[in-house]
Steps between C-alpha positions, in 0.01 A plus 500: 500500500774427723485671841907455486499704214226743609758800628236671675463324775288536839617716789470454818501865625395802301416891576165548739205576219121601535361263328480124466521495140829737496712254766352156395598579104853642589565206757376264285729626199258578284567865460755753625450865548724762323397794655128589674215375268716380217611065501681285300295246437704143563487183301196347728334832549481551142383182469210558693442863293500318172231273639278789606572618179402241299136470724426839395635494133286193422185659665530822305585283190103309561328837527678624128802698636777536235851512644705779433813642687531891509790702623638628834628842327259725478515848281384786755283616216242177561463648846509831464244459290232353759654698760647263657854601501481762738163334744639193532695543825676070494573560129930441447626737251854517332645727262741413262877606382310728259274622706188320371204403805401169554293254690575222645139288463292494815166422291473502128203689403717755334632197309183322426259797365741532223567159457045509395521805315769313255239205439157519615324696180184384608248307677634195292770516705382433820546291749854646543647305799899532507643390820887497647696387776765726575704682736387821678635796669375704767685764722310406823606681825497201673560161363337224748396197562755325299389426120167592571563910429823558349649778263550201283265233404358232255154608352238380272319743368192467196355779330140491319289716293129475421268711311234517793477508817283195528796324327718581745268444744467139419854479442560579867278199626739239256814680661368457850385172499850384288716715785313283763547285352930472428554604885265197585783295309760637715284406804383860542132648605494848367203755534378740250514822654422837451731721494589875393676552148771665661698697191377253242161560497203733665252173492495256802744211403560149636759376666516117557626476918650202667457494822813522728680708777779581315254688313455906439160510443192497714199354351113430578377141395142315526583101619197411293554691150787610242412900674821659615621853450824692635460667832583855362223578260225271720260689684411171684659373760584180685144328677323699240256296230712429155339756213408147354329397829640182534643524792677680741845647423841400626814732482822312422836629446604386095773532237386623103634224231291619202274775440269647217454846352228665279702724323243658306642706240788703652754431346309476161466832507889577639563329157229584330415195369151338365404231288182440255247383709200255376280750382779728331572744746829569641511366860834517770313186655543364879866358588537288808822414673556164706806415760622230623816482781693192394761598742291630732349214493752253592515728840157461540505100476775505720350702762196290487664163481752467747535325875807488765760313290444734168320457129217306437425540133210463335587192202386731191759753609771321668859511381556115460187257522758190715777585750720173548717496804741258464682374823784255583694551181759378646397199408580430131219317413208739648715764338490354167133379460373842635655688168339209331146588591612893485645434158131280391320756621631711341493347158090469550475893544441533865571795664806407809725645706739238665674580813816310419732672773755262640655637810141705585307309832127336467371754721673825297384333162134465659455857619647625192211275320284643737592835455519556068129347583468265168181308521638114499830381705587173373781313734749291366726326747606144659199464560332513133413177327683572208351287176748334254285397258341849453645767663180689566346192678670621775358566846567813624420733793296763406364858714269746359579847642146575632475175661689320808452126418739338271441207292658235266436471142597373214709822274286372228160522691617872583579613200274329263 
C-alpha cells in the first residue's frame, strides 16, 4: 500500500478523549467516529480487525467450530419468547412500515435455539459448535472508552450443546485453555474470572479480563495461580488468601474481551426443544455460549501497547508487518530503486506500507511511522547501499518500534 494513496491520513490535532485507545486510533487514521460509540472502521484499522479476526476464526476452527453467519434482523417473536424483549433494557428495537416488531441482534440465542431444534434429532448430533463473527447492537446509555463499549461492535460469538453436564463441563476447560490461548497470540495475558451471568444465565460465568486502566471492571487475582474472580460477587477481598490458597490476592482494574456462559436449558424450554438422548429419552441438553470482542479487542491492545509517540503493535495483529520511509526522493535514483524493492517485495507476499510522500519532511514521515505503530521501519535514503545486481541485497536502515537502536541489514536478511 501506498501511503500517497492511503486518504486517511494522520492528524495532528483531534477532539480531547478518555481513553488512549479512542485518540491514538482516530489520530493515527485508523478509525473515525460517526457519532458516540459507533466508528467507521478505516483502511488500516480494518486491517488490524481482520487480523484479530482471523486469530480467533482459526482457533475456533482447531477446537471443531463450524462457521456460520446469522442475521442482524431479528423477529420480536424469538424474544418475546424468552422474555427478553421486554427485560432486556440495551436491546434496539424498530418497527416497520407495517407495523411488524423487530430486533436488531444484540446476542443470538433467540437465533441459535432454533437454528438446534431444526437439526440436532439426537445425541448423534452432537458436538454442535457453530460460531460467527458479526456485528452487534446495543443501546448503551453511555458509549465509552472508544471501541472498547460501543452501541456498535464486531463480535464472535460460538454456541454449543451437549447432552451432559460433564460434557459441557469438559468442553469449558478446551474453550479456556484455546481463549488463552488466541489473546496470548495477540500479546495478551487474560484471567479466567468469575463472574455473575448477568441476564444470560443464573450460574457463575467467566469472563476472560485484561488487565488495564481504561478498564470497567474491578477484579481480585492470585500472582501465583490462574484464581481470579470479579469484585462484585467476591466475598474476599484484597490482602485476603486466594480460595485456591496460592497466594495472596491483588485487585486490578481490567477490561472483559471474551466470556463464557452455562446456559443450561433456558431457552430449550422457551422453544421447547429436545433431542433423543443416548439411552432414548428425550433430553433439552446443556447449551453454552462463548464471546469474544474482536473490536473490543483492538482497544484493548492499543491501550496496552502504546508509549509517548503512539502505537506499538503487537506483529500478529499489526496492520502492515514493514513500514518503509523513503527520504530524499528528490533524487531520481533513490526514488527509483526504493519502488524497486517496494515493488519486489511485494511480488514475494510481504506485507508493506511505503511512505512514498515527496514534499512530506524526515522528521513528519518519522513520527507518523512512529505514530500508526507498525512493528519494522525500514529507511531508504542517500544513505542506503542500494544493490544492482539484486535489488534486495540492499543495505538498508532498519528500526523496530519497541526498540531505540537501529541497525543495517541486508532487505534480504530481513525478510527471509
Amino acid at each position: 500500500m501506498l501511503y500517497s494513496k492511503l486518504f486517511s491520513k494522520t492528524r495532528k490535532s483531534i477532539k480531547e478523549y478518555d481513553t488512549k485507545n479512542a485518540k491514538l486510533l482516530e489520530q493515527g487514521g485508523f478509525v473515525t467516529q460517526l457519532m458516540a460509540g459507533v466508528y467507521s472502521y478505516l483502511p488500516l484499522g480494518l486491517r488490524v480487525l481482520r487480523k484479530i479476526e482471523e486469530i480467533v476464526r482459526k482457533g475456533m476452527n482447531e477446537i471443531g467450530g463450524t462457521e456460520i453467519l446469522m442475521p442482524i434482523l431479528h423477529p420480536s417473536e424469538n424474544w418475546k419468547a424468552t422474555g427478553g424483549w421486554d427485560s432486556i433494557d440495551v436491546l434496539f428495537k424498530i418497527k416497520s412500515r407495517t407495523g411488524r416488531e423487530y430486533a436488531i441482534g444484540q446476542s443470538e440465542e433467540e437465533i441459535i435455539t432454533p437454528i438446534f431444534k431444526e437439526f440436532v434429532k439426537s445425541y448423534k448430533d452432537l458436538p454442535f459448535l457453530p460460531y460467527q463473527i458479526h456485528w452487534k447492537f446495543r443501546d448503551e446509555l453511555r458509549a465509552k472508552s472508544g471501541i472498547m463499549r460501543g452501541r456498535e461492535f464486531l463480535m464472535k460469538d460460538m454456541y454449543s450443546l451437549h447432552e451432559t453436564q460433564e460434557e459441557f463441563d469438559e468442553f469449558y476447560s478446551i474453550i479456556k485453555k484455546k481463549y488463552i490461548e488466541i489473546f496470548k497470540k495477540m500479546g495478551l495475558e487474560a484471567k479466567a474470572t468469575e463472574a455473575s451471568g448477568g441476564s444470560f444465565s443464573k450460574k457463575i460465568s467467566y469472563e476472560f479480563m485484561v488487565l488495564t486502566d481504561a478498564g470497567e471492571d474491578d477484579i481480585l487475582y492470585s500472582a501465583n495461580s490462574d484464581y481470579c474472580i470479579n469484585v462484585e460477587i467476591s466475598s474476599q477481598k484484597e490482602g485476603d488468601i486466594a480460595k485456591d490458597g496460592s497466594g495472596i490476592l491483588k485487585k486490578g482494574r481490567a477490561s472483559e474481551v471474551g466470556n463464557v456462559f452455562d446456559l443450561g436449558t433456558r431457552y430449550q424450554e422457551c422453544f421447547d426443544f429436545s433431542f433423543v438422548g443416548r439411552n432414548g429419552e428425550r433430553k433439552r441438553g446443556i447449551m453454552g455460549c462463548y464471546g469474544i470482542g474482536i473490536s473490543r479487542l483492538m482497544g484493548v491492545i492499543v491501550e496496552k501497547f502504546n508509549d509517548e509517540k503512539g502505537i506499538v503493535w503487537p506483529e500478529s495483529v499489526a496492520p502492515f508487518q514493514f513500514h518503509i520511509v523513503g527520504l530524499d526522493f528528490s533524487d531520481e535514483k533513490v526514488r527509483a530503486n526504493s519502488f524497486k524493492i517496494y515493488e519486489k517485495l511485494l511480488e514475494n507476499g510481504v506485507d508493506v506500507l511505503f511512505d512514498d510522500r515527496i514534499d512530506v519532511s524526515a522528521g513528519e514521515k518519522f513520527a507518523d511511522s512512529d505514530l500508526i505503530g507498525i512493528p519494522t521501519r525500514i529507511v531508504l535514503s542517500k544513505k542506503t547501499k542500494f544493490s544492482d545486481e539484486n535489488i534486495l541485497e540492499s543495505e538498508v536502515e532498519v528500526k523496530k518500534r519497541n526498540e531505540k537502536d537501529i541497525k543495517f541489514c541486508t532487505l534480504k536478511s530481513l525478510i527471509f
